[in-house]
N, C-alpha and C positions, 0 to 999 in steps of 0.2 A: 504494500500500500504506500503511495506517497503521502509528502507533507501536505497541508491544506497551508496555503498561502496566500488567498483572496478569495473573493466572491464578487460578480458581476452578473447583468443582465437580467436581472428578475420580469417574468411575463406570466401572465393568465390570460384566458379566457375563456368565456361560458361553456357549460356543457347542453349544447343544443338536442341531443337526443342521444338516450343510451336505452337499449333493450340488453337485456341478460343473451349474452351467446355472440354478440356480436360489438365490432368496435362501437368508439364511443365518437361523435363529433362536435366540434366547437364551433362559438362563433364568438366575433367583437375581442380579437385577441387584441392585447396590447404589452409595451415594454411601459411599463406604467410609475418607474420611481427606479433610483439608484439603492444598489441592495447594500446592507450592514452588515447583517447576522442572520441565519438562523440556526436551528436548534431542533433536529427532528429525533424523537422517540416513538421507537416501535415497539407497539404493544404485543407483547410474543402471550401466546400458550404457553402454561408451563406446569403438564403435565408428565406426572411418572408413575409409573404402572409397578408393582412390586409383587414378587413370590418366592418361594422358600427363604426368604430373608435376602433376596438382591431384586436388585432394580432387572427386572426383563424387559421395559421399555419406554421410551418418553415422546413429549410431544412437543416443540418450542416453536412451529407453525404460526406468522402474523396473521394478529388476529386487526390491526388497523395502526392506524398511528396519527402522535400532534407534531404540531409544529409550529413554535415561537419564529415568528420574520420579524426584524428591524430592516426598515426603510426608509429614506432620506426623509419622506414626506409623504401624507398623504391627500393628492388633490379631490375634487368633488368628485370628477369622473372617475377615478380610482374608488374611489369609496361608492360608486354607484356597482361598479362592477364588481367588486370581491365582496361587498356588505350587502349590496341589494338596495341601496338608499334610492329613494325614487326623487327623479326632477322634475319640479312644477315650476311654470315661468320664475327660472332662475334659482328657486331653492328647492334644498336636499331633505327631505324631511326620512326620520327614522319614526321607522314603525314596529308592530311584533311580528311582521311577517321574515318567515325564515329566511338567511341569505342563499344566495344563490349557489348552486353546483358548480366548482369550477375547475377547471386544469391547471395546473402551478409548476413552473418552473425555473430556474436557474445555472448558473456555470459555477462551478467551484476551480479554482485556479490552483493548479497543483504544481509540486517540484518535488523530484528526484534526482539527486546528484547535480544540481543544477541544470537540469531540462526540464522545463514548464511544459505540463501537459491543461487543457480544458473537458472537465466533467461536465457535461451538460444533464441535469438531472427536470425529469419530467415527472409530475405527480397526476396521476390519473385521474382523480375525482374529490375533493375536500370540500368543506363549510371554512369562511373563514369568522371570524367576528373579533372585537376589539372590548378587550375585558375589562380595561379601565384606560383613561387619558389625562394626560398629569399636566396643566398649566400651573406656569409659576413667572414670576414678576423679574424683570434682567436686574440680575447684579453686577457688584464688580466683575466676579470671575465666574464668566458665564459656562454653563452646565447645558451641553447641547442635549437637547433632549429628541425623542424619536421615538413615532409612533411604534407600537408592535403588535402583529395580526398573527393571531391565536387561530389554527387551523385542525380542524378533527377530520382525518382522512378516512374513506373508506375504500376496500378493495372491490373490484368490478370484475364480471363472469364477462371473458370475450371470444370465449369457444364454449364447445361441450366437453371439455377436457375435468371440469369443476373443479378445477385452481380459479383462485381470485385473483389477479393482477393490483397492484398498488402502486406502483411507478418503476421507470423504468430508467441509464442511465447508458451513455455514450461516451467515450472518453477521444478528442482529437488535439493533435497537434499543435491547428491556428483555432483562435480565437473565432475567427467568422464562420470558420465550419461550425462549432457547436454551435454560434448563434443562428445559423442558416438550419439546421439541425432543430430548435427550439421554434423557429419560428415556423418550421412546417408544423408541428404539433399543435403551437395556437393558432395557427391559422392565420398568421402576419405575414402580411406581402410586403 
């Protein structure tokens, strides 16, 4: 495995229609804000099976996963797209309706031995939402702050095979291959 050494390109876009057995398509993709961090945990199975006093088998199978994103900023159109926020002549009003389904992805910037490689990592299907927002008043020594979108993913059936897919990842050379690579997934021309 290489080092992780940056992160660039963060993009979504909707998920316009998914049936069980088949792919999944998007629409309204976008490179929507300069990425900071994230932070993803997979929530494994973690099953073990036991007889005459040993383990005879276990299970550690993902079962879904989250994901902390910092990002530079969040504009309205971003926040309409990952949150579901709807636009009425000019404002964004939040509601309790669920946010949207959507595809998420990014580049992670690797190095080994000093050769930079780009991860391009694609998340099949998540909710994102924003769990709390912290305004605060500029001081002397100002404390950038940045939003962070809380994401609960789930896996998608896209054969008869009954594996669930969760995301998927690419690793290239240049940089615009993963991006060119990312953006056929959201569907950015």
């Amino acid at each position: 495995m290489n080092a992780n050494v940056g992160m660039v390109y963060p993009v979504a876009a909707t998920v316009a229609t998914y049936t069980p057995g088949s792919t999944l398509t998007y629409t309204g993709g976008s490179n929507f804000a300069e990425a900071v961090a994230a932070t993803v945990n997979w929530d494994r199975a973690d099953g073990h099976f036991y007889g005459d006093n040993v383990e005879l088998d276990s299970e550690n199978g993902i079962l879904g996963y989250t994901i902390d994103f910092d990002l530079s900023g969040l504009s309205d159109a971003a926040r309409g797209l990952l949150l579901g926020e709807t636009a009425t002549s000019g404002e964004y009003e939040i509601t309790d309706k669920a946010a949207p389904d959507v595809g998420f992805g990014y580049i992670r910037v690797m190095r080994n031995k000093g050769v930079v490689s780009y991860e391009a990592w694609w998340f099949r299907k998540l909710k994102f939402g924003v769990s709390s927002e912290e305004t605060r008043t500029k001081e002397r020594d100002i404390e950038w702050r940045v939003p962070t979108l809380n994401g609960v993913g789930s896996g998608v059936s896209l054969d008869s095979s009954g594996n669930l897919s969760f995301a998927i990842h690419k690793t290239y050379s240049s940089l615009n291959d993963a991006k060119s690579y990312l953006n056929g997934k959201a569907g950015i021309v």
